[in-house]
DRENDO-1510 file (C-alpha; in Angstrom, 1 decimal, always signed):
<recs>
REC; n; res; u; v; w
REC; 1; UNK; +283.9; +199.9; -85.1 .
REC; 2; UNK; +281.5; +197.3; -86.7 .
REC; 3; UNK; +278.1; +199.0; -87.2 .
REC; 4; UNK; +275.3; +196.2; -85.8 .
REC; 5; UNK; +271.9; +196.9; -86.3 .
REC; 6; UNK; +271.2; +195.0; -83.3 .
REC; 7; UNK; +273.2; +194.3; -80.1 .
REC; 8; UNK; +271.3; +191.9; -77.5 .
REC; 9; UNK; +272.6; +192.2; -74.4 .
REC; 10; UNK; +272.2; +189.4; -71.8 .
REC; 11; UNK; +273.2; +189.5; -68.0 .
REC; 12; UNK; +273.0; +189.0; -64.3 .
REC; 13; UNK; +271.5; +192.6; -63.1 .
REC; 14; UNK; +270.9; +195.9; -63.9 .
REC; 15; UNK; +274.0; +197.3; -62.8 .
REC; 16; UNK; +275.6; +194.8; -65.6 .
REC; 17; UNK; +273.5; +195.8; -68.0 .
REC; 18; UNK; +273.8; +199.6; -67.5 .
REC; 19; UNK; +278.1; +199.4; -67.7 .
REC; 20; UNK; +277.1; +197.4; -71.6 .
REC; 21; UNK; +275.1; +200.4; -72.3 .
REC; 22; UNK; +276.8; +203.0; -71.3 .
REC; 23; UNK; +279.9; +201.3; -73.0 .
REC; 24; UNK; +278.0; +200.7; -76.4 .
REC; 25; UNK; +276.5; +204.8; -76.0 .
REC; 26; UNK; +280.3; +205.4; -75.5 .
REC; 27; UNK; +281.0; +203.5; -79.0 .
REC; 28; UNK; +278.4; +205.7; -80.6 .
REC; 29; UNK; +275.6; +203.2; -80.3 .
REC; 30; UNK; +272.2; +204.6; -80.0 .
REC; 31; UNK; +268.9; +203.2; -77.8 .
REC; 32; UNK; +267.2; +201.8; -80.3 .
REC; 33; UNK; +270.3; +199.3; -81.7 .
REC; 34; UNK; +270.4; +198.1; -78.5 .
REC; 35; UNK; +268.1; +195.3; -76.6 .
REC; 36; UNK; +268.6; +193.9; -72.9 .
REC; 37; UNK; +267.2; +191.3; -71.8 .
REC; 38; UNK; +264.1; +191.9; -69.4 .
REC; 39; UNK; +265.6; +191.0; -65.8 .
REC; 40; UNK; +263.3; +188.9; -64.2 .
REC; 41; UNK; +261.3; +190.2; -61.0 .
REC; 42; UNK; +263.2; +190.1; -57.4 .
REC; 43; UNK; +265.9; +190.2; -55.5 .
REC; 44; UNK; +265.7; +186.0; -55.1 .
REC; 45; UNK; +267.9; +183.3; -57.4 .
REC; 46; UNK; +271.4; +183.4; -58.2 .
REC; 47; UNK; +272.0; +186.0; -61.0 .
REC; 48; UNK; +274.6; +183.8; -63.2 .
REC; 49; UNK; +272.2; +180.5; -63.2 .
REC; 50; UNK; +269.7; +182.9; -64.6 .
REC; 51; UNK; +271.9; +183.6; -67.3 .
REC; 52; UNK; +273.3; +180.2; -68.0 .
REC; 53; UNK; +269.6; +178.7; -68.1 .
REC; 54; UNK; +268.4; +182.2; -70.6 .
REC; 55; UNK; +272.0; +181.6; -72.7 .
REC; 56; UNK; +270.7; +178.6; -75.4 .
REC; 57; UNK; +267.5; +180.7; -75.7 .
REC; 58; UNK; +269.6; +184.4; -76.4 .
REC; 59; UNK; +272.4; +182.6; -78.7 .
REC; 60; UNK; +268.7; +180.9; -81.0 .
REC; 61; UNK; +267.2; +184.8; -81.0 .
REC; 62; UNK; +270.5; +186.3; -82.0 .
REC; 63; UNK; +271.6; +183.5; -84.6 .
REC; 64; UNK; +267.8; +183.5; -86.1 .
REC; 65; UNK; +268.4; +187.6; -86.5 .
REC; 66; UNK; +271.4; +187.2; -87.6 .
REC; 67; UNK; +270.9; +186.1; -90.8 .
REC; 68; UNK; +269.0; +189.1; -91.6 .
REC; 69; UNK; +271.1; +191.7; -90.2 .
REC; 70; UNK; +274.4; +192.6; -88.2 .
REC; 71; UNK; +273.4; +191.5; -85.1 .
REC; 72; UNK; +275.6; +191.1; -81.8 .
REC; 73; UNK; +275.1; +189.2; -78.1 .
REC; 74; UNK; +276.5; +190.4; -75.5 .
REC; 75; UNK; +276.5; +188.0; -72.3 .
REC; 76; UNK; +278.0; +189.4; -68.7 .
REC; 77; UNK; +278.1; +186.7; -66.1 .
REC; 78; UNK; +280.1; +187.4; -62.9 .
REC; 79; UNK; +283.1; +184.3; -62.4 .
REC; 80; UNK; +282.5; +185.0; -58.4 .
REC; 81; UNK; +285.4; +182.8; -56.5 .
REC; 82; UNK; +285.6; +180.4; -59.5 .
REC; 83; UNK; +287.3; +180.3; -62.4 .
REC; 84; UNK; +286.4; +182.6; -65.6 .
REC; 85; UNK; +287.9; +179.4; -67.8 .
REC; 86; UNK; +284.6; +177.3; -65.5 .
REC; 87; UNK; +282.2; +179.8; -66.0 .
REC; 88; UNK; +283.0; +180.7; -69.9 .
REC; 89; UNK; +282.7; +176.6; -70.2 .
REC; 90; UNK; +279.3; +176.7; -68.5 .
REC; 91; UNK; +277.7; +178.9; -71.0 .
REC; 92; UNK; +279.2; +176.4; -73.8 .
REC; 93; UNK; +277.9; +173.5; -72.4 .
REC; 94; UNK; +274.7; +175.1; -71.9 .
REC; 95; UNK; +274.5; +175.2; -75.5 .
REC; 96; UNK; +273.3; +172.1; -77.5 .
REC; 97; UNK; +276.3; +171.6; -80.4 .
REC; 98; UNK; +278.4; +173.0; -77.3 .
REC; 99; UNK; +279.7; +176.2; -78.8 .
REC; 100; UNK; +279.7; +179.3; -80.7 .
REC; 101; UNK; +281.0; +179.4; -84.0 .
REC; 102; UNK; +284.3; +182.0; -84.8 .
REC; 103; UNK; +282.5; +184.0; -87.0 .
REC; 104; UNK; +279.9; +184.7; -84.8 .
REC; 105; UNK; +279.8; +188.1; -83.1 .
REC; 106; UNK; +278.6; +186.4; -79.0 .
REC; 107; UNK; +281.3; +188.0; -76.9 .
REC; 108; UNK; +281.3; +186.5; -72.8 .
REC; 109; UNK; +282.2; +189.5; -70.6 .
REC; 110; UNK; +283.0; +187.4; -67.0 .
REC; 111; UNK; +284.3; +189.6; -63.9 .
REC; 112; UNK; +286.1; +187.3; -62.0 .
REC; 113; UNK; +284.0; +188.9; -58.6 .
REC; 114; UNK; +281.9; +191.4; -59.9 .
REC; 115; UNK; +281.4; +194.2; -62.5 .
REC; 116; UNK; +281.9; +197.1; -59.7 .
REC; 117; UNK; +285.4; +195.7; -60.3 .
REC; 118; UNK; +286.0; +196.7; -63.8 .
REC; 119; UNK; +284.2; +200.2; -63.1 .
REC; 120; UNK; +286.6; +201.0; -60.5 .
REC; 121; UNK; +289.2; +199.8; -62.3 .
REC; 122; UNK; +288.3; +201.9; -65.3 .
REC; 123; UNK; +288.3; +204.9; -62.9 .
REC; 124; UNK; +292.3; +204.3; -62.3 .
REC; 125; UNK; +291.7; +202.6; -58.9 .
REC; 126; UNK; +293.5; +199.9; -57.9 .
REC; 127; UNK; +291.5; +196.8; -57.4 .
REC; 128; UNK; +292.4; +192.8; -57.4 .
REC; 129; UNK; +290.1; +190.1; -58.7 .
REC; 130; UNK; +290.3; +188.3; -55.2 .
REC; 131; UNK; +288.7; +191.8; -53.1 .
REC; 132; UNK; +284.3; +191.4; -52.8 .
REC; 133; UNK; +284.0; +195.3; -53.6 .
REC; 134; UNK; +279.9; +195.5; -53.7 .
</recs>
C-alpha cells in the first residue's frame, strides 16, 4: 500500500463517495488523509456532468498538492448505458493538455450503471452491467 498524505476524492453522490471511504478505511486510511468533494445542494442536475465540469478544477488542486506531498484523486463517475472507454475519454478531454500523466496517482473508478453494482457484487451476488439495480 502507498501511504498518501492526502486522497481527494471526487464523485457523482454520496453513496459513491461513502463505498471510496469505506474502501480507503478498509486500506487503513484514516479521516483526516482523506478529502471529498462537497456535493453540491439537491436532488436536480445530472450527477456525472457535475463531475466532468468539477474534474479540470480537482486534477489543478491535486497536482498543485502534489508537489508537496503524496497526494491521490480519486474520481467515480457512473458509465450509465454508455460506454466506460466514452466516459473515461470525457474526463480527458475535459482536461486542457487532454490527459493525465503515468506517474500521476488520478485513478477513474466508472460503473458501467451504477455503484450499487459493485457493492452487490462485492457481496457475492450475481449482477450484470446491463441490470438498473438502484
Amino acid at each position: 500500500m502507498t501511504d498518501f498524505s492526502k486522497i481527494y476524492i471526487l464523485a457523482e453522490d454520496a453513496r459513491q463517495q461513502l463505498f471510496v471511504r469505506r474502501c480507503l478505511y478498509r486500506a487503513g486510511y484514516e479521516r483526516h488523509v482523506i478529502d471529498p468533494e462537497v456535493l453540491p445542494k439537491g436532488t436536480g442536475g445530472a450527477g456525472e456532468q457535475w463531475v466532468r465540469l468539477r474534474y479540470p478544477a480537482a486534477v489543478a488542486k491535486f497536482r498543485k498538492r502534489a508537489t508537496k506531498a503524496k497526494t491521490a484523486l480519486i474520481v467515480v463517475i457512473d458509465a450509465d448505458t454508455d460506454e466506460v472507454i466514452r466516459r473515461d475519454r470525457q474526463l480527458k478531454e475535459a482536461l486542457v493538455n487532454g490527459r493525465c500523466q503515468d506517474d500521476e496517482a488520478i485513478v477513474h473508478l466508472i460503473p458501467k450503471r451504477n455503484i450499487e453494482t459493485w457493492i452487490l457484487h462485492l457481496n457475492d451476488k450475481d449482477v450484470d452491467e446491463e441490470t438498473d439495480l438502484p
